[in-house]
N, CA, C and O atoms as a GROMACS GRO file, in nm:
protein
  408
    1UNK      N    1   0.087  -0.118   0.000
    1UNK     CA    2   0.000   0.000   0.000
    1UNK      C    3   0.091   0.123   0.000
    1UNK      O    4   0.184   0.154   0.075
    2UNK      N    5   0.041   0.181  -0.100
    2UNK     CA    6   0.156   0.353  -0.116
    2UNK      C    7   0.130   0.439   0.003
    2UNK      O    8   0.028   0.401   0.060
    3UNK      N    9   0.187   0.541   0.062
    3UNK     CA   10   0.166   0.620   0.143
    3UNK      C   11   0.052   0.735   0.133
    3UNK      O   12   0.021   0.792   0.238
    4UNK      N   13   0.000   0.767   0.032
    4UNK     CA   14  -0.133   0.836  -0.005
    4UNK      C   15  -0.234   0.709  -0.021
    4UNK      O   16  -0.313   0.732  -0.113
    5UNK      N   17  -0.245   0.647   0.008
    5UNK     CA   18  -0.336   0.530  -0.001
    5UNK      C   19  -0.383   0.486   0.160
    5UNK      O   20  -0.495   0.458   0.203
    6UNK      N   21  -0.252   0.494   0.227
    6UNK     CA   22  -0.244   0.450   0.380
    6UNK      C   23  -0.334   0.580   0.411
    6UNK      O   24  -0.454   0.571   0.441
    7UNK      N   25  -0.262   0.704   0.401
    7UNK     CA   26  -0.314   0.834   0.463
    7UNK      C   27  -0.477   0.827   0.455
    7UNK      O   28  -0.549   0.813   0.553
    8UNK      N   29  -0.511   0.838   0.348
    8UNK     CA   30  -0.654   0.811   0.316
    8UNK      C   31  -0.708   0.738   0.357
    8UNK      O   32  -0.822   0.772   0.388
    9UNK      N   33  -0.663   0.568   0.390
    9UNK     CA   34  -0.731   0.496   0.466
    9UNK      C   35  -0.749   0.517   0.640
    9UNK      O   36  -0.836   0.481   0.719
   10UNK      N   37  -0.589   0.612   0.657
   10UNK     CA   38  -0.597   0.642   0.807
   10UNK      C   39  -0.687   0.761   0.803
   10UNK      O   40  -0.726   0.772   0.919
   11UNK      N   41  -0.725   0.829   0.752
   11UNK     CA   42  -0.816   0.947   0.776
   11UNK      C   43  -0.950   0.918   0.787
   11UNK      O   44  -1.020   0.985   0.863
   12UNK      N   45  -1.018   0.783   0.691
   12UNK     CA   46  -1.137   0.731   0.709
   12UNK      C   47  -1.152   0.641   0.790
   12UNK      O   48  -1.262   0.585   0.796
   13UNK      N   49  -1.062   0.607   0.863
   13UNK     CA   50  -1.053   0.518   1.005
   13UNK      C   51  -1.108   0.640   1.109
   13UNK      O   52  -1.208   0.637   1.181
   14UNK      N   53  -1.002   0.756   1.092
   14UNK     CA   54  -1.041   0.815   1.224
   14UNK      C   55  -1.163   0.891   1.208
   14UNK      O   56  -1.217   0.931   1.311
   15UNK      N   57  -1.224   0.923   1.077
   15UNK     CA   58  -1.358   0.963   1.045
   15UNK      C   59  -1.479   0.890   1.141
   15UNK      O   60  -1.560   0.932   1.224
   16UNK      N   61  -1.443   0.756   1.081
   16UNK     CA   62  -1.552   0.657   1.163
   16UNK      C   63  -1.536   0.644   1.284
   16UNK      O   64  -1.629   0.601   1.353
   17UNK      N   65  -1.414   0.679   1.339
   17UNK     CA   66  -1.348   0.650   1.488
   17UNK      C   67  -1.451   0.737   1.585
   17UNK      O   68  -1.530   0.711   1.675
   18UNK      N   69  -1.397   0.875   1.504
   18UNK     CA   70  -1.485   1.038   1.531
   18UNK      C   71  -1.636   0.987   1.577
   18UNK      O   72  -1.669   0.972   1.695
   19UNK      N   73  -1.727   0.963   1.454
   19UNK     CA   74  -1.852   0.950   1.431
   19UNK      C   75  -1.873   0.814   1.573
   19UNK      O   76  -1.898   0.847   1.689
   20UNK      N   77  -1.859   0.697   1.537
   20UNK     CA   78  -1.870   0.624   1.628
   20UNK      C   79  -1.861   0.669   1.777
   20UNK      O   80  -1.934   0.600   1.848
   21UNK      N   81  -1.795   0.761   1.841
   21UNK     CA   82  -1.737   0.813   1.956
   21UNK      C   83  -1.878   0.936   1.991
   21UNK      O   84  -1.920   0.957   2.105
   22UNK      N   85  -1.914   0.981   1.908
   22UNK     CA   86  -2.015   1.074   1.879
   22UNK      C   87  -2.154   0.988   1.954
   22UNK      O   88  -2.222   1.011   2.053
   23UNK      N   89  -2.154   0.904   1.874
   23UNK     CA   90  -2.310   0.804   1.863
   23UNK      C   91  -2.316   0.760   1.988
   23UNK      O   92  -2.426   0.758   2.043
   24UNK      N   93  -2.178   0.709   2.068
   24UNK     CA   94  -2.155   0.637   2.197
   24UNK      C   95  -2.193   0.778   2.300
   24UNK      O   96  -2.291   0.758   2.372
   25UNK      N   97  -2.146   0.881   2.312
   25UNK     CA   98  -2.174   0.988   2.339
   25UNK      C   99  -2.316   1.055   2.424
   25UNK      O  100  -2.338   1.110   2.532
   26UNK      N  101  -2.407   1.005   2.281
   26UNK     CA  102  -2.535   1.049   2.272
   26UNK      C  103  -2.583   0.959   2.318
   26UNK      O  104  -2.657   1.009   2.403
   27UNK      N  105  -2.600   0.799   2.325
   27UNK     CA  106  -2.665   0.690   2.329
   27UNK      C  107  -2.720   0.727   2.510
   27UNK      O  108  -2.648   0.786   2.592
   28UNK      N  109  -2.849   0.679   2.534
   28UNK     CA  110  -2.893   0.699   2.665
   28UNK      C  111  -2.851   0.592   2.742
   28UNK      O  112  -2.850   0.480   2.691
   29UNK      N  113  -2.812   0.610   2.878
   29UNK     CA  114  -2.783   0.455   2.952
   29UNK      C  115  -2.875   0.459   3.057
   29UNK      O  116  -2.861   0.556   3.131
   30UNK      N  117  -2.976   0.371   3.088
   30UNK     CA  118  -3.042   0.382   3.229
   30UNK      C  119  -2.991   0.215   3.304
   30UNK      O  120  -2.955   0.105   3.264
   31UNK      N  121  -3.013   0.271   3.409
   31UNK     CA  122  -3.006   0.151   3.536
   31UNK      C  123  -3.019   0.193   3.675
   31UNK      O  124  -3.018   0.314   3.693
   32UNK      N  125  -3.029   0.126   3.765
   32UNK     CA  126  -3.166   0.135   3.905
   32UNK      C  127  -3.071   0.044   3.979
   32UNK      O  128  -2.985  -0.028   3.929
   33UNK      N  129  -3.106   0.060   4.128
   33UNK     CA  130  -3.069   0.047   4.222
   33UNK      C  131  -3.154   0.017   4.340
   33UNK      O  132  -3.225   0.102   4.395
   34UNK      N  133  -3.141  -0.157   4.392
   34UNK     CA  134  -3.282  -0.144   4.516
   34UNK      C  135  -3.403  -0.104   4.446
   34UNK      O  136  -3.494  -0.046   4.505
   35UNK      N  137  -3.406  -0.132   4.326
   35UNK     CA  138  -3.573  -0.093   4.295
   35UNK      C  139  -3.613   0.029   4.319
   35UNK      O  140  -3.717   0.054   4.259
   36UNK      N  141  -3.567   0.128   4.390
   36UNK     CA  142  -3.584   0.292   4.452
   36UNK      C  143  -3.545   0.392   4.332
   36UNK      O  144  -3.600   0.487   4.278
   37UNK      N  145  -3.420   0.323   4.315
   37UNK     CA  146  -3.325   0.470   4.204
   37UNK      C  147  -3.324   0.402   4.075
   37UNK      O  148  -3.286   0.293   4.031
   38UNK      N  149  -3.384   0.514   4.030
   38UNK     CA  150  -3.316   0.419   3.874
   38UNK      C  151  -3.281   0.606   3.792
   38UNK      O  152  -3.339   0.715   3.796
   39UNK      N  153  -3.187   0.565   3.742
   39UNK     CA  154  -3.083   0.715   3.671
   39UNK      C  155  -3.096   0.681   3.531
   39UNK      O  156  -3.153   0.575   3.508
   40UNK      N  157  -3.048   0.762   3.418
   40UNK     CA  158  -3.041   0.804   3.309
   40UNK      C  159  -2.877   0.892   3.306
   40UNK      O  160  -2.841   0.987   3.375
   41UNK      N  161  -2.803   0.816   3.200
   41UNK     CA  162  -2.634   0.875   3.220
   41UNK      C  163  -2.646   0.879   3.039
   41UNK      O  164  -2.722   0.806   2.976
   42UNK      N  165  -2.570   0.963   2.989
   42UNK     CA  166  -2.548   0.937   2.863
   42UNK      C  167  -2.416   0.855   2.849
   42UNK      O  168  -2.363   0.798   2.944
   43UNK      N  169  -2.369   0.855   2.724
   43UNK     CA  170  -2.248   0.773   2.686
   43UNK      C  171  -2.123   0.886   2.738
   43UNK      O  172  -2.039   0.854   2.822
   44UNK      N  173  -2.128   0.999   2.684
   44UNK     CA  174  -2.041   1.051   2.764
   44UNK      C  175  -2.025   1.085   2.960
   44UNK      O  176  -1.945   1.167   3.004
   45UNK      N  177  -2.124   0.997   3.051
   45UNK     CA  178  -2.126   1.008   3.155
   45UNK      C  179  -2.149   1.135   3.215
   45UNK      O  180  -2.098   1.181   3.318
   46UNK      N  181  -2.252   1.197   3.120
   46UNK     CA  182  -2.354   1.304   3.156
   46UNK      C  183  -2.414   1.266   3.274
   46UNK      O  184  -2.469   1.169   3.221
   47UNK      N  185  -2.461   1.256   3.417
   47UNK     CA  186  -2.594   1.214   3.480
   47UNK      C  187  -2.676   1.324   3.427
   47UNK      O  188  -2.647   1.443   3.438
   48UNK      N  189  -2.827   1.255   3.344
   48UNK     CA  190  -2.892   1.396   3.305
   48UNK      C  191  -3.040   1.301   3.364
   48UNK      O  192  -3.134   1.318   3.286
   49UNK      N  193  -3.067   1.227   3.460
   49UNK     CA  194  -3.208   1.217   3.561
   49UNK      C  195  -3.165   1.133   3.653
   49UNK      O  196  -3.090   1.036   3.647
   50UNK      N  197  -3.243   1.199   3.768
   50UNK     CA  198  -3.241   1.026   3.874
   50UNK      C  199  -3.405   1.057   3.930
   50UNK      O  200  -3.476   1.156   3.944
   51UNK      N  201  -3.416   0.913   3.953
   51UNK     CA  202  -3.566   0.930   4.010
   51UNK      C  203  -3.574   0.851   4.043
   51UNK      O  204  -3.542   0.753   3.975
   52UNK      N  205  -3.620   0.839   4.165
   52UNK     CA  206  -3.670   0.824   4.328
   52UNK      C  207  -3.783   0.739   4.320
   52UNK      O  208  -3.868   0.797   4.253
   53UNK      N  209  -3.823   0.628   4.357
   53UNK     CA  210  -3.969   0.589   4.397
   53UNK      C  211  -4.029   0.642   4.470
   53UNK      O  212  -3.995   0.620   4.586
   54UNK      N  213  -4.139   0.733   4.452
   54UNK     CA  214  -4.203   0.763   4.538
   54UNK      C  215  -4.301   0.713   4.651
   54UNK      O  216  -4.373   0.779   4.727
   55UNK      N  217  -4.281   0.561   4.639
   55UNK     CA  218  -4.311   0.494   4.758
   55UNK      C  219  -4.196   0.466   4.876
   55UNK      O  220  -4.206   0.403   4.981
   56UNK      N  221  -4.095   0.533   4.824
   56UNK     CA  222  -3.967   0.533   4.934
   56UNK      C  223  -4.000   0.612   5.029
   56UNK      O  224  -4.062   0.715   5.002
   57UNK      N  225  -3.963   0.581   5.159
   57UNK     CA  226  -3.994   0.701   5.275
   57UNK      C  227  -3.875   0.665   5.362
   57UNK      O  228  -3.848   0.553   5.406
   58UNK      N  229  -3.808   0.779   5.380
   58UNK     CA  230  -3.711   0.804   5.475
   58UNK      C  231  -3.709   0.861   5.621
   58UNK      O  232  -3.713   0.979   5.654
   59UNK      N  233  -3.702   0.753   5.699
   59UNK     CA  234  -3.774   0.807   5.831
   59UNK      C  235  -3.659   0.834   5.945
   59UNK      O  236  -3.673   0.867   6.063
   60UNK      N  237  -3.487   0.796   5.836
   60UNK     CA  238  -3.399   0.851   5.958
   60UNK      C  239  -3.306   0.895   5.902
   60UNK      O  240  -3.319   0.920   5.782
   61UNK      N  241  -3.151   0.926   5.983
   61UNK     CA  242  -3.038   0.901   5.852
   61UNK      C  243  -3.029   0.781   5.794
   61UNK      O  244  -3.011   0.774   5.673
   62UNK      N  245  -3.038   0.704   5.850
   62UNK     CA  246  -3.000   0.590   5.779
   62UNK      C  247  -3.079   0.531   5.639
   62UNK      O  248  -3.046   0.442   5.560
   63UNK      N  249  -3.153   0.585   5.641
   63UNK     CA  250  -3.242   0.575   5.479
   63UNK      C  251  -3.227   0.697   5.440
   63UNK      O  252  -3.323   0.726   5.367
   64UNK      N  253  -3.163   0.774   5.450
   64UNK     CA  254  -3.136   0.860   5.358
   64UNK      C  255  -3.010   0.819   5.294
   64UNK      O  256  -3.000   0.810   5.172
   65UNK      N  257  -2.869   0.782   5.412
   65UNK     CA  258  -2.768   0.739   5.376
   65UNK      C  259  -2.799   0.579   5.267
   65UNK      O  260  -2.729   0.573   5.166
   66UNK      N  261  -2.879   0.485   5.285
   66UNK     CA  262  -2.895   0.410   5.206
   66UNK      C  263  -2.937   0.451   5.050
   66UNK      O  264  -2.891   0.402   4.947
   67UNK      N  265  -3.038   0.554   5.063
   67UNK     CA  266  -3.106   0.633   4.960
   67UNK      C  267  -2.955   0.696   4.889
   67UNK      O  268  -2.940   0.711   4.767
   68UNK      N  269  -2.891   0.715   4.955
   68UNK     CA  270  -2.755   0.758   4.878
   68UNK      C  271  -2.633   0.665   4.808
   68UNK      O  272  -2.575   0.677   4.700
   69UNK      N  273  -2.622   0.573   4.913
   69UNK     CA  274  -2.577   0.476   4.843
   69UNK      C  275  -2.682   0.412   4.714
   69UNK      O  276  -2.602   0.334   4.662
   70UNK      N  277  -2.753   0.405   4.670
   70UNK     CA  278  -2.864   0.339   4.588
   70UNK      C  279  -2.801   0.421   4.482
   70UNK      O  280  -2.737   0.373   4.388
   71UNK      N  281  -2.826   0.555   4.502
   71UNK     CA  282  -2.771   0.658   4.341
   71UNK      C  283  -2.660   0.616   4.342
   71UNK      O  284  -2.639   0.569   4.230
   72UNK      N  285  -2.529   0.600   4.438
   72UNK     CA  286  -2.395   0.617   4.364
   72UNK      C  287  -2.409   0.431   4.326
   72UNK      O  288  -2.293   0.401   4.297
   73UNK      N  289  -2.477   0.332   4.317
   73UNK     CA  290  -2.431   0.246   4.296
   73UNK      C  291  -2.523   0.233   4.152
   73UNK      O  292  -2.471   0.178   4.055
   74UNK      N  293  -2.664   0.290   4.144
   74UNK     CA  294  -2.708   0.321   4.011
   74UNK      C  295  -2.599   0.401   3.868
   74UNK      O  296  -2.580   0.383   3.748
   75UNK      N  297  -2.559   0.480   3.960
   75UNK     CA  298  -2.440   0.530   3.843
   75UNK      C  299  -2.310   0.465   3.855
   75UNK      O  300  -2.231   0.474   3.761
   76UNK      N  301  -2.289   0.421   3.926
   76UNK     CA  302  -2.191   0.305   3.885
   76UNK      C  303  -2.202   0.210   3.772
   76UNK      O  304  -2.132   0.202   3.671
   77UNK      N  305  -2.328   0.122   3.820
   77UNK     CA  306  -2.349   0.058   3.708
   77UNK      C  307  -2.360   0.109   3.570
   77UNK      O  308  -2.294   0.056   3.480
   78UNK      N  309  -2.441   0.213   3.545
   78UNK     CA  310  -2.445   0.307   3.416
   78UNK      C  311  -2.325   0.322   3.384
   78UNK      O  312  -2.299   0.288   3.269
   79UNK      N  313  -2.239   0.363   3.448
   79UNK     CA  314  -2.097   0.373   3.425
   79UNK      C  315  -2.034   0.255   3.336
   79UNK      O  316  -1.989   0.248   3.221
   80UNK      N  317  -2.056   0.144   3.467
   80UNK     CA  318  -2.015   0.004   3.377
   80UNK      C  319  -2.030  -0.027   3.243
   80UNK      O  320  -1.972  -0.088   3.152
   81UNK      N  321  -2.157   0.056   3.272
   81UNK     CA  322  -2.235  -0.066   3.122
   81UNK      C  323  -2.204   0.071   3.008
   81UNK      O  324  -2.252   0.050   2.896
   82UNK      N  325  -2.150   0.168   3.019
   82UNK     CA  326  -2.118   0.232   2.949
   82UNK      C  327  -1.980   0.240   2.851
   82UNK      O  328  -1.954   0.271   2.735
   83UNK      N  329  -1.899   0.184   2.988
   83UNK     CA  330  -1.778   0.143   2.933
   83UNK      C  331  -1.740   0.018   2.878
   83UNK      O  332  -1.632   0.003   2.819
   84UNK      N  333  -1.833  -0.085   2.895
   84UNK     CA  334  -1.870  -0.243   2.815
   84UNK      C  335  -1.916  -0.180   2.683
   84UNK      O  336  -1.882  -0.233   2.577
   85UNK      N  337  -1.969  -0.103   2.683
   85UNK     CA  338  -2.022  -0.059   2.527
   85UNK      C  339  -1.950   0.007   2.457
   85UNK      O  340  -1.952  -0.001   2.334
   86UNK      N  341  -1.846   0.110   2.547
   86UNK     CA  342  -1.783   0.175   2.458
   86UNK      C  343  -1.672   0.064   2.373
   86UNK      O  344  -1.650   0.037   2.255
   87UNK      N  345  -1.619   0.018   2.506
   87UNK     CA  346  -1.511  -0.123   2.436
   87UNK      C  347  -1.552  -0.181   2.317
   87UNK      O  348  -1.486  -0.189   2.213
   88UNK      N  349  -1.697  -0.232   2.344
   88UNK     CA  350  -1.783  -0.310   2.212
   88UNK      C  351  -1.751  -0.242   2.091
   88UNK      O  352  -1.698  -0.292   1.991
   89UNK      N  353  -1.791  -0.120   2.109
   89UNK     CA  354  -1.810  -0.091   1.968
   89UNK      C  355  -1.657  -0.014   1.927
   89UNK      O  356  -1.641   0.010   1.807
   90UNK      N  357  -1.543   0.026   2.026
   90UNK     CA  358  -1.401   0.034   1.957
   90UNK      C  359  -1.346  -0.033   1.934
   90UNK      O  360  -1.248  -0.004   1.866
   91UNK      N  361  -1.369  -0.191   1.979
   91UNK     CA  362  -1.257  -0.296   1.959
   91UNK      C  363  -1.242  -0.319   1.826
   91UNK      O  364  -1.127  -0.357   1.804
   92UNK      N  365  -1.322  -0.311   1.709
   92UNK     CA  366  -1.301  -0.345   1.601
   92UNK      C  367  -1.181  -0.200   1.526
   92UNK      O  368  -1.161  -0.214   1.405
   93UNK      N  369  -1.130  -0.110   1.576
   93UNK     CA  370  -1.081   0.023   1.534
   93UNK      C  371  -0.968  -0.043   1.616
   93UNK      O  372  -0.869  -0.068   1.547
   94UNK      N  373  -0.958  -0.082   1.766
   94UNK     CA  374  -0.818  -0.126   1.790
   94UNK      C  375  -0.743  -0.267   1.688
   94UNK      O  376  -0.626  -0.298   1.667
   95UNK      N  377  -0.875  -0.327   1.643
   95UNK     CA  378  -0.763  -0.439   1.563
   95UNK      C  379  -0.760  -0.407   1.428
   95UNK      O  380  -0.730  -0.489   1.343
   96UNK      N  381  -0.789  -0.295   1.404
   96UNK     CA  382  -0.749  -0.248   1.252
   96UNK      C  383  -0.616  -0.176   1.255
   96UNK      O  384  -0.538  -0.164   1.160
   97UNK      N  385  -0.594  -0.115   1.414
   97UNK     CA  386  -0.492  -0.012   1.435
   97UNK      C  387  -0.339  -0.133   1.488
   97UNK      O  388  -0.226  -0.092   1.517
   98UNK      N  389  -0.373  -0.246   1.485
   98UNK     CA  390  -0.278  -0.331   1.553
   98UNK      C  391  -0.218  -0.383   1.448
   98UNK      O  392  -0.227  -0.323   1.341
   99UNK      N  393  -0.139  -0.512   1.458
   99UNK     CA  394  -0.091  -0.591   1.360
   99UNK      C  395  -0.164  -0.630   1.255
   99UNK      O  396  -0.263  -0.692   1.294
  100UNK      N  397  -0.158  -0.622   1.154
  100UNK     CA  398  -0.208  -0.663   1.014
  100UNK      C  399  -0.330  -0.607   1.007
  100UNK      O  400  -0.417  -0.667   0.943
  101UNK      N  401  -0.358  -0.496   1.063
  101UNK     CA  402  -0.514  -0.411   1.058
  101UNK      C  403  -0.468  -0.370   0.840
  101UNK      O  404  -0.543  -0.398   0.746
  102UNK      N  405  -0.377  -0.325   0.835
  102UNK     CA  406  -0.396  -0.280   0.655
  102UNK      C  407  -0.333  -0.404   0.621
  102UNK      O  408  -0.315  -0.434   0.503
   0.00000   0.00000   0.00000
């Protein structure tokens, strides 16, 4: 492969790289916690909702402090499953970028 041939193919790699990274970005992630919390994170790890069951009632600290742990472990998971997806959909750009990708 000539070196204007490579360039071009590396420029439409990182085109799709771009775009793909974009889509992951935007994509909505929800997941819940204890049945109480359930959040909304985007791909870029926006938190943009959390919401509460409103059959939850907090009658000390200690359900509030649980009520807190519930969100950070709801966005955890969002987190997780955000970064399982992002992997998903770059791994095919890391084995083009590795040995015998051209």
């Amino acid at each position: 492969m000539n070196q204007q041939a490579l360039m071009k193919k590396l420029k439409q790699l990182q085109d799709e790289m771009v775009e793909t990274q974009r889509q992951i970005e935007a994509t909505l992630f929800t997941a819940s916690a204890g049945g109480v919390v359930t959040i909304e994170m985007l791909g870029n790890k926006k938190l943009v909702k959390v919401d509460i069951d409103p059959s939850f009632e907090a009658h000390n600290s200690d359900d509030f402090e649980m009520l807190s742990d519930m969100i950070v472990a709801a966005c955890q998971i969002a987190i997780d499953d955000i970064d399982k997806f992002t992997e998903e959909k770059m791994r095919k750009y890391q084995s083009m970028l590795g040995y015998g990708g051209f």
